[in-house]
Backbone atoms as SQL, in Angstrom:
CREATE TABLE atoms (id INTEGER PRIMARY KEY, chain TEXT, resi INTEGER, resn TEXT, atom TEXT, x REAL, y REAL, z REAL);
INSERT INTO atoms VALUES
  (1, 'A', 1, 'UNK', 'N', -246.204, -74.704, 76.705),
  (2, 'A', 1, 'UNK', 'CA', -245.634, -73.531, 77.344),
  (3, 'A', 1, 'UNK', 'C', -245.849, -72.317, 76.447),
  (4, 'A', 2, 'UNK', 'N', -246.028, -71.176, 76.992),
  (5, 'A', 2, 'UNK', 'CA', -246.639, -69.958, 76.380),
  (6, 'A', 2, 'UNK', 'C', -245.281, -69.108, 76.496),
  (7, 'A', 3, 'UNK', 'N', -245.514, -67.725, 75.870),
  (8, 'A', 3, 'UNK', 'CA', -244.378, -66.753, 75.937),
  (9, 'A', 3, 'UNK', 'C', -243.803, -66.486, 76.949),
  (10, 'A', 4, 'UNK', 'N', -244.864, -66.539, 77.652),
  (11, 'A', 4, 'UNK', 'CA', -245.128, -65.596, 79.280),
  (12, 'A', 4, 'UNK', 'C', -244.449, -66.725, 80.119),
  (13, 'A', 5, 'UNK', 'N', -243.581, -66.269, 81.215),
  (14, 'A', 5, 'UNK', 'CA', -242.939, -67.165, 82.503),
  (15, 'A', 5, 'UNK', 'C', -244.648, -67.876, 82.994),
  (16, 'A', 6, 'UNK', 'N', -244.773, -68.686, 83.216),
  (17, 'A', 6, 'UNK', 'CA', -245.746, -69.346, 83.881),
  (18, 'A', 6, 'UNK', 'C', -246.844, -69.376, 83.131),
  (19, 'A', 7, 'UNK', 'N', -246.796, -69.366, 81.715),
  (20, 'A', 7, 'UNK', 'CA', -248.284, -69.781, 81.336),
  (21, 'A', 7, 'UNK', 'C', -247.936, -70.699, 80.429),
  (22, 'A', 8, 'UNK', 'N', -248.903, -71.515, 80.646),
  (23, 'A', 8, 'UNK', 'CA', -248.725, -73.257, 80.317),
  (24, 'A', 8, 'UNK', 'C', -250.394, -73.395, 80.391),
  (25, 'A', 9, 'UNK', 'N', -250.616, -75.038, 79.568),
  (26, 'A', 9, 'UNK', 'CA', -251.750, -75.414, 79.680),
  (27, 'A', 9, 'UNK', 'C', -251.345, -76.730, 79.722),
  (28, 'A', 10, 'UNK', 'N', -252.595, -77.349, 80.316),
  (29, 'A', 10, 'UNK', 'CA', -252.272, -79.181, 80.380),
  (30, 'A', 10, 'UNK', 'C', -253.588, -79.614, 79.424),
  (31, 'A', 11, 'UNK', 'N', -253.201, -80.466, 78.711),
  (32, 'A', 11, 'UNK', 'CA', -254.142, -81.445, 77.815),
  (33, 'A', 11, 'UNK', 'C', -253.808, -82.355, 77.606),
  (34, 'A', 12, 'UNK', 'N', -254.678, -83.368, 78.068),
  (35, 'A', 12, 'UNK', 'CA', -254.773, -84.919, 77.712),
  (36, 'A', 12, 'UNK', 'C', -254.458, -85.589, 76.408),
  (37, 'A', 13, 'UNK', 'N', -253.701, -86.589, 75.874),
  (38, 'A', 13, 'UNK', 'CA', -253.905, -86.813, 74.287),
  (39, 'A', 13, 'UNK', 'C', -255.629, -87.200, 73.867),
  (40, 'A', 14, 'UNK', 'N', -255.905, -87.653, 74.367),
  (41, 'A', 14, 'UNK', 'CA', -257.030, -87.924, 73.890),
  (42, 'A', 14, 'UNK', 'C', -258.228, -86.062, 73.721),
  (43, 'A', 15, 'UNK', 'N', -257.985, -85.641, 74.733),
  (44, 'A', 15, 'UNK', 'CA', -258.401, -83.899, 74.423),
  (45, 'A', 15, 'UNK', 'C', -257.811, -83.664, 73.045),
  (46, 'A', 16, 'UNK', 'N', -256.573, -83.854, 73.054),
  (47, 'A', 16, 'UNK', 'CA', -256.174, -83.315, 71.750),
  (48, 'A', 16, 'UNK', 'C', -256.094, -83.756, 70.620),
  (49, 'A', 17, 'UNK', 'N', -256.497, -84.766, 70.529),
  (50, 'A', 17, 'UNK', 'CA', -256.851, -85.785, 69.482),
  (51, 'A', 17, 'UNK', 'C', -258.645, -85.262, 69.140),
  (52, 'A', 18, 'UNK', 'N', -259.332, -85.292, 69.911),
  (53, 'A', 18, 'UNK', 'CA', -261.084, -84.341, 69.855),
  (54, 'A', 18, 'UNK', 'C', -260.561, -83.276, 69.573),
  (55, 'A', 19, 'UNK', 'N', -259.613, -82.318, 69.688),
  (56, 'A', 19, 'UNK', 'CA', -259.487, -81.046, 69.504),
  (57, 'A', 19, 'UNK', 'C', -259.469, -80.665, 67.755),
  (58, 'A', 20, 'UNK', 'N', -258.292, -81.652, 67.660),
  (59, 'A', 20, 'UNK', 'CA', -257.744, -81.626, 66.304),
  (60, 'A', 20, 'UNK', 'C', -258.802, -82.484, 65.653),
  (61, 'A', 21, 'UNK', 'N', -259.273, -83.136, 65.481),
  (62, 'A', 21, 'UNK', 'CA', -260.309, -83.454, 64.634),
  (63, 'A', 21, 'UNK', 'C', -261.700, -83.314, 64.700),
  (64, 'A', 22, 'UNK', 'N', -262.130, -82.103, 65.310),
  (65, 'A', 22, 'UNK', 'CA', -262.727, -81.105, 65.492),
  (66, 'A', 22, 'UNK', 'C', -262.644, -79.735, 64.498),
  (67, 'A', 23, 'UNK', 'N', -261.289, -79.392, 64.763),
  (68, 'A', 23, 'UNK', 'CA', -261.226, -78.312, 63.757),
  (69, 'A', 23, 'UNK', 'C', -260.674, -79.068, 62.134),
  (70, 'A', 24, 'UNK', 'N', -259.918, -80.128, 62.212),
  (71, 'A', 24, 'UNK', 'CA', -259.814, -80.772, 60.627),
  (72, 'A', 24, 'UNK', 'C', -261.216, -80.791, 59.862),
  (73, 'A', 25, 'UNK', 'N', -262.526, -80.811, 60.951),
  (74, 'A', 25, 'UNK', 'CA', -263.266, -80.890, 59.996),
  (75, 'A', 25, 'UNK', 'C', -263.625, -79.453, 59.544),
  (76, 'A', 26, 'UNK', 'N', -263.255, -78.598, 60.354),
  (77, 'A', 26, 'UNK', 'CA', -263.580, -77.152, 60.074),
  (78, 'A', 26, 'UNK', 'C', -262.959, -76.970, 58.993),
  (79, 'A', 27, 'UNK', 'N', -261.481, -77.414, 59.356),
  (80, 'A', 27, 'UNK', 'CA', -261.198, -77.018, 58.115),
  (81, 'A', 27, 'UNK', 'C', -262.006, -77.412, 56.404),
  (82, 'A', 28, 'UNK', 'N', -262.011, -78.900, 56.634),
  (83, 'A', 28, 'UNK', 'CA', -262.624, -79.657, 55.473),
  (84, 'A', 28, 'UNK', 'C', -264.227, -78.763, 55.314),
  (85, 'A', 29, 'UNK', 'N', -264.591, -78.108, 56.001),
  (86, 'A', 29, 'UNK', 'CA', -265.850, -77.584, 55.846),
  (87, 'A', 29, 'UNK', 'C', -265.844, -76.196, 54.997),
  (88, 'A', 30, 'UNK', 'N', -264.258, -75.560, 55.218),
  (89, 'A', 30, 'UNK', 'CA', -263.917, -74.573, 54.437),
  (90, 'A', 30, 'UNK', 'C', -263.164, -74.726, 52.848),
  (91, 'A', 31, 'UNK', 'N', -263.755, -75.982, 52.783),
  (92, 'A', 31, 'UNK', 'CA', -263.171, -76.770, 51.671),
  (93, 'A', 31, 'UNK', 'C', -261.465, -77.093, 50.967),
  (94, 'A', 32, 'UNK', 'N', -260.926, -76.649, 52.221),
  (95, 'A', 32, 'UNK', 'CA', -259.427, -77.293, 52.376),
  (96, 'A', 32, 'UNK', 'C', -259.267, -78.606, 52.481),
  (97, 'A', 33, 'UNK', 'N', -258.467, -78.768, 51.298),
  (98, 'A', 33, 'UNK', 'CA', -258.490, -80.631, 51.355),
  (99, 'A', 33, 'UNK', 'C', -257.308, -80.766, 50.788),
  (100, 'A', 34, 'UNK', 'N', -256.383, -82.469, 50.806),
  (101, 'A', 34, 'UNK', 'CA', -255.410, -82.628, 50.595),
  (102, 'A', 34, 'UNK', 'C', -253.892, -81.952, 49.769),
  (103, 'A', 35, 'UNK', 'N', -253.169, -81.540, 50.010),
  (104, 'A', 35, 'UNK', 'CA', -252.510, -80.482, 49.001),
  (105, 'A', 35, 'UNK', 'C', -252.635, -78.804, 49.049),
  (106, 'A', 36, 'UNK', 'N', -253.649, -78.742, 49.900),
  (107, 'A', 36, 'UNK', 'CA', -253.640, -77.456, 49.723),
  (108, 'A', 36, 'UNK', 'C', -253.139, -76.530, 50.739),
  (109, 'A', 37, 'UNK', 'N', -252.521, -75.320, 50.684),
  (110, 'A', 37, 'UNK', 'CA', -251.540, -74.631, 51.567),
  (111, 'A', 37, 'UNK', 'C', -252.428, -74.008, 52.199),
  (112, 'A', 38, 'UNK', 'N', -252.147, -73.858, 53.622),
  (113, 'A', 38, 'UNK', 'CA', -252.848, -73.191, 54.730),
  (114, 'A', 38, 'UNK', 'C', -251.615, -72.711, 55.572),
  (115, 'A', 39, 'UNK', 'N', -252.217, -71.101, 55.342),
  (116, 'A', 39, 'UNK', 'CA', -250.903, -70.068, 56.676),
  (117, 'A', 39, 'UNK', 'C', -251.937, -69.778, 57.784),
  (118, 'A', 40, 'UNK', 'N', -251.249, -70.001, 58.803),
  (119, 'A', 40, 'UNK', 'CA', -251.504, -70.151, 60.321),
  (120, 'A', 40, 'UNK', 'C', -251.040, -68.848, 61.077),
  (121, 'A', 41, 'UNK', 'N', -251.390, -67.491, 61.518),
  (122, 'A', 41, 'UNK', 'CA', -250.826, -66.662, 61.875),
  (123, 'A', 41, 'UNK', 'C', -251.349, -66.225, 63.710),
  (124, 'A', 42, 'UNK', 'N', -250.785, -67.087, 64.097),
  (125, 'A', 42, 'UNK', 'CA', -251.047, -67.007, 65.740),
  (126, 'A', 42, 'UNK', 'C', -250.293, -67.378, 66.454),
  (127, 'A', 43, 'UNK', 'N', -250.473, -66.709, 67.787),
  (128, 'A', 43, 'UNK', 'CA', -249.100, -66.472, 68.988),
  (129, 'A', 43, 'UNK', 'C', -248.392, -67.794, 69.416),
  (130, 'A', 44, 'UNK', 'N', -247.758, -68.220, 70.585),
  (131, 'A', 44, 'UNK', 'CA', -248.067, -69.515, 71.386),
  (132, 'A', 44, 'UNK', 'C', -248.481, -69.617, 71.878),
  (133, 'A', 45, 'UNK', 'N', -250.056, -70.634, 71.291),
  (134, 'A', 45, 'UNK', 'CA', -250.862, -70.560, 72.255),
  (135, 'A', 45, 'UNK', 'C', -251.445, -72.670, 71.853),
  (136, 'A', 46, 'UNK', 'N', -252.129, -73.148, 72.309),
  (137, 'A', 46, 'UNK', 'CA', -252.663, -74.300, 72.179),
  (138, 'A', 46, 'UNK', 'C', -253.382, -74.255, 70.928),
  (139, 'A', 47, 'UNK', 'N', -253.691, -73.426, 70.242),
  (140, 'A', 47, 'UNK', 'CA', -254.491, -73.390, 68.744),
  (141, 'A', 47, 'UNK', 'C', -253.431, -73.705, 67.755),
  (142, 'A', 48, 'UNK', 'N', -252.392, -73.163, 67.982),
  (143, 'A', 48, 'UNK', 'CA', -251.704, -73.341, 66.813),
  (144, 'A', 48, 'UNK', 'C', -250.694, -74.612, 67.119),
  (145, 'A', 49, 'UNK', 'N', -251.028, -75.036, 68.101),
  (146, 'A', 49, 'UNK', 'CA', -250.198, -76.527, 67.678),
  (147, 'A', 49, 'UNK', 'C', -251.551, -77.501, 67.145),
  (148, 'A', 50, 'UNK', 'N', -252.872, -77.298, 67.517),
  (149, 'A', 50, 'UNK', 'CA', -254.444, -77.482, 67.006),
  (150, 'A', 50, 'UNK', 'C', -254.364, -77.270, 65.739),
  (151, 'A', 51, 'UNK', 'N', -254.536, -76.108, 65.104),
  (152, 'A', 51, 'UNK', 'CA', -253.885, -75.998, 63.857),
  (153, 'A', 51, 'UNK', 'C', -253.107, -76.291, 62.950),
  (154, 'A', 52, 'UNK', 'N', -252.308, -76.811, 63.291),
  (155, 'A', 52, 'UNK', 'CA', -251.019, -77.448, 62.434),
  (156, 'A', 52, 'UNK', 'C', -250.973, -79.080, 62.176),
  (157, 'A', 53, 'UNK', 'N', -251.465, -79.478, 63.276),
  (158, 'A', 53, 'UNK', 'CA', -251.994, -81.493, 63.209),
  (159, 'A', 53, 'UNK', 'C', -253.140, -81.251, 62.837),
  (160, 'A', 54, 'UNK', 'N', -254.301, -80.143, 62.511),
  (161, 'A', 54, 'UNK', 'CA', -255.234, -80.605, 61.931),
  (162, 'A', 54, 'UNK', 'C', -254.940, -80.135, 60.451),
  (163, 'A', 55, 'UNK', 'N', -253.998, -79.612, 59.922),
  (164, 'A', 55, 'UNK', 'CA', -253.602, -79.923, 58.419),
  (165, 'A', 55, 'UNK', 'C', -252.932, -80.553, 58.360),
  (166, 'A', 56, 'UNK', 'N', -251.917, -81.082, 59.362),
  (167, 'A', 56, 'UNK', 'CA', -251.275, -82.411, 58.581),
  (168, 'A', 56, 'UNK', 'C', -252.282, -83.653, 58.806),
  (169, 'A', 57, 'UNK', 'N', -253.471, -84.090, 59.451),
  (170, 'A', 57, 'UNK', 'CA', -254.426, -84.728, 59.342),
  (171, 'A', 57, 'UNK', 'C', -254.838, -84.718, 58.076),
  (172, 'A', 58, 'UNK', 'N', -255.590, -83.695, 57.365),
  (173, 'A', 58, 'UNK', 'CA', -256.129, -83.671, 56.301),
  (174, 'A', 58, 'UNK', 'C', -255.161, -83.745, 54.976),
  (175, 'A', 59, 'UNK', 'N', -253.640, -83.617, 55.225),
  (176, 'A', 59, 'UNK', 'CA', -252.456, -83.974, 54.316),
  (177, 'A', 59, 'UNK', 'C', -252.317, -82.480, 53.836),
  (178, 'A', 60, 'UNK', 'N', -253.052, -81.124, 54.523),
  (179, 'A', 60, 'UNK', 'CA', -252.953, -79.979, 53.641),
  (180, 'A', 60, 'UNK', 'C', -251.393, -79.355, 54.463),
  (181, 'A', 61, 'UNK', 'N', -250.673, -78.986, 53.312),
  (182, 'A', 61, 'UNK', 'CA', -249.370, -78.216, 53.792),
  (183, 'A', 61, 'UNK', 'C', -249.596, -76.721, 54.877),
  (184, 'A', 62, 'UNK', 'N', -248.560, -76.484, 56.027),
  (185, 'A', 62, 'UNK', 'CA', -249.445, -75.547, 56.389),
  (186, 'A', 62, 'UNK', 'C', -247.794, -74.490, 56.595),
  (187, 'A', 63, 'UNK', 'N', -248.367, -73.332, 56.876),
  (188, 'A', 63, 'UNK', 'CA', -246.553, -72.248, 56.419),
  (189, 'A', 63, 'UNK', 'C', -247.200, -71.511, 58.067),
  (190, 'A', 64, 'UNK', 'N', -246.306, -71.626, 59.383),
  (191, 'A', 64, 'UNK', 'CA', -246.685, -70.930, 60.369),
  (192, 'A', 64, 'UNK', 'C', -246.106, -69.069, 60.411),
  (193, 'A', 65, 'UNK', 'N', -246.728, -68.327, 60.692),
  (194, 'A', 65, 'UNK', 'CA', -246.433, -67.142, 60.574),
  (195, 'A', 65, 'UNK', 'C', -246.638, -66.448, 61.728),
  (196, 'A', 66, 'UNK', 'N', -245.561, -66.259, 62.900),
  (197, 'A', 66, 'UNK', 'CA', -246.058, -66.072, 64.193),
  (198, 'A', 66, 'UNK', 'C', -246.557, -64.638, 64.126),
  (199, 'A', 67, 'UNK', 'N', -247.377, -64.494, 65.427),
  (200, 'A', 67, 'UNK', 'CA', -248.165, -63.138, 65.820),
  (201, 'A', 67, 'UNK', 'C', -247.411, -62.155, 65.416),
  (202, 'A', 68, 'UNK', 'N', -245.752, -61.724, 65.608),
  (203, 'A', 68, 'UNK', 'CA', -245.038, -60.631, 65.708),
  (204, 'A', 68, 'UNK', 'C', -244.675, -59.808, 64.586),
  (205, 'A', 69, 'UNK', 'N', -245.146, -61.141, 63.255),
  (206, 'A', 69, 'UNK', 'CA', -245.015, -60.594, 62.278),
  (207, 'A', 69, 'UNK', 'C', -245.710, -59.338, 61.688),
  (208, 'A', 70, 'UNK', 'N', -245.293, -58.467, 60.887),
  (209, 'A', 70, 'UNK', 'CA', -245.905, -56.923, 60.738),
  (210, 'A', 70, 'UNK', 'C', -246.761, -57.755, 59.389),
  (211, 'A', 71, 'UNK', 'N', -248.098, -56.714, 58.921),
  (212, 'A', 71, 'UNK', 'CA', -249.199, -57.253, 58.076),
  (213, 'A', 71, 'UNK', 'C', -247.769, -57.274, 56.777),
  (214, 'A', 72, 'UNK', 'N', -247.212, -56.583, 56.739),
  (215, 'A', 72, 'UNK', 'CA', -246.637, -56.847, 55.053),
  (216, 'A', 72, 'UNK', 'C', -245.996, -57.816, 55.064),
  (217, 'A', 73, 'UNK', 'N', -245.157, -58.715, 56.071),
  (218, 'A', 73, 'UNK', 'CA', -244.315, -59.484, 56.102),
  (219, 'A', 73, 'UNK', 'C', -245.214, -60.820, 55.561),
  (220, 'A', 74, 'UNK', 'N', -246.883, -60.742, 56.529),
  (221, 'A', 74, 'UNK', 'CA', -247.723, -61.770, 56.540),
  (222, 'A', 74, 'UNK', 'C', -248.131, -62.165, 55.195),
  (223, 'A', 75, 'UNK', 'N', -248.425, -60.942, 54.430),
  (224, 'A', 75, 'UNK', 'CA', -248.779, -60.721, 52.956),
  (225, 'A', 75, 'UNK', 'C', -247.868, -61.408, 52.255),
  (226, 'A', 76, 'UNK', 'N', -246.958, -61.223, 52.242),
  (227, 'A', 76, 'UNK', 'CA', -245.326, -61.693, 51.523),
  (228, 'A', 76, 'UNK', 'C', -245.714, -63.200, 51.767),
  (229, 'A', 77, 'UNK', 'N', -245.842, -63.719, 52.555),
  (230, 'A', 77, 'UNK', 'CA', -245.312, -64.927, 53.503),
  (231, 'A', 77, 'UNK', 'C', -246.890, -65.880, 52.714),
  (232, 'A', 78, 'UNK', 'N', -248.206, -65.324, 52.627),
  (233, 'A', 78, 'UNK', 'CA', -249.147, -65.704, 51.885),
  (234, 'A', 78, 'UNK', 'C', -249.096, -65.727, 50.439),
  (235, 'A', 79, 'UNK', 'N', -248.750, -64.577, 49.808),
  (236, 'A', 79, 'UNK', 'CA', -248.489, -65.069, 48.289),
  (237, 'A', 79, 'UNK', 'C', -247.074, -66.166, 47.833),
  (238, 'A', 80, 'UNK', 'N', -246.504, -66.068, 48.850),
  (239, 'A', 80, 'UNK', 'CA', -245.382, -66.438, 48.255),
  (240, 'A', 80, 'UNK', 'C', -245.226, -68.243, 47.810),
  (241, 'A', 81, 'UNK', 'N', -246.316, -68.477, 49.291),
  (242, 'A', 81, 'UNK', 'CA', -246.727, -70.003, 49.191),
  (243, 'A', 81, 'UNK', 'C', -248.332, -70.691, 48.721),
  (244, 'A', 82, 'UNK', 'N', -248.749, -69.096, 48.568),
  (245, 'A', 82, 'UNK', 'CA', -250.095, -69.198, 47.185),
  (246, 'A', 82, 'UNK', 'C', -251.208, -69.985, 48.057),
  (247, 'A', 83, 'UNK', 'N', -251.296, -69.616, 49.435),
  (248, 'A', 83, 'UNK', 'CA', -251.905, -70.515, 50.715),
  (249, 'A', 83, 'UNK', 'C', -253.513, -69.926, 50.245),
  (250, 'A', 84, 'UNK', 'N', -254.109, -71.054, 50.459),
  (251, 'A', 84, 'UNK', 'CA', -255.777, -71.327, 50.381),
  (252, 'A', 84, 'UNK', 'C', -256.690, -70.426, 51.645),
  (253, 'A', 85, 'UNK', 'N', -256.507, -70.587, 52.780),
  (254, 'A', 85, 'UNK', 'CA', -256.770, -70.111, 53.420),
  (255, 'A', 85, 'UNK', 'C', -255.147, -69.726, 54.602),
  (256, 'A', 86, 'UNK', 'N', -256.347, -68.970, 55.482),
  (257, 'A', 86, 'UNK', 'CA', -255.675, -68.057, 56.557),
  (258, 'A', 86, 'UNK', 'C', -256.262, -68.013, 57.641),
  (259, 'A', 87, 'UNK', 'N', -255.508, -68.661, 58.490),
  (260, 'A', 87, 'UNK', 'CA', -256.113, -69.277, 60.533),
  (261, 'A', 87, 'UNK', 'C', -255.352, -68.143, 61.099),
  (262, 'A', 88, 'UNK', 'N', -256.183, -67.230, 61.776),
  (263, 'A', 88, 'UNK', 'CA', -255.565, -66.286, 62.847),
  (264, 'A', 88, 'UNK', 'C', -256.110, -66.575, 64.157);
């Protein structure tokens, strides 16, 4: 379910199981690997629940930082947990 009254998506587990280990390897391709912190800064949308099982797949910690946040808050919210990369 999305922000919005009526927006929703349907996915299969098995879709989302290809989804997420699809981008785990993206990630692993950006050389994020076990232990390492990844901030996630996107709306509700199907990516960021994609996002979040594909670092706990790879065992990397991940800190979610929704869309609404203003850039300084995001900044704060990145050093503070010393995150490797950054999924928008």
């Amino acid at each position: 379910e999305g922000n919005e009254p009526g927006d929703s998506t349907k996915i299969t587990y098995r879709e989302l199981l290809h989804k997420v280990c699809q981008f785990a390897n993206v990630l692993r391709s950006q050389g994020v690997k076990k232990g390492d912190r990844v901030s996630i800064y996107l709306p509700m949308i199907l990516e960021l629940v994609i996002a979040m099982l594909a670092c706990a797949r790879i065992g990397a910690l991940h800190s979610v930082v929704f869309a609404g946040f203003s850039a300084e808050s995001l900044c704060e919210r990145i050093l503070d947990c010393g995150c490797s990369l950054l999924i928008t």
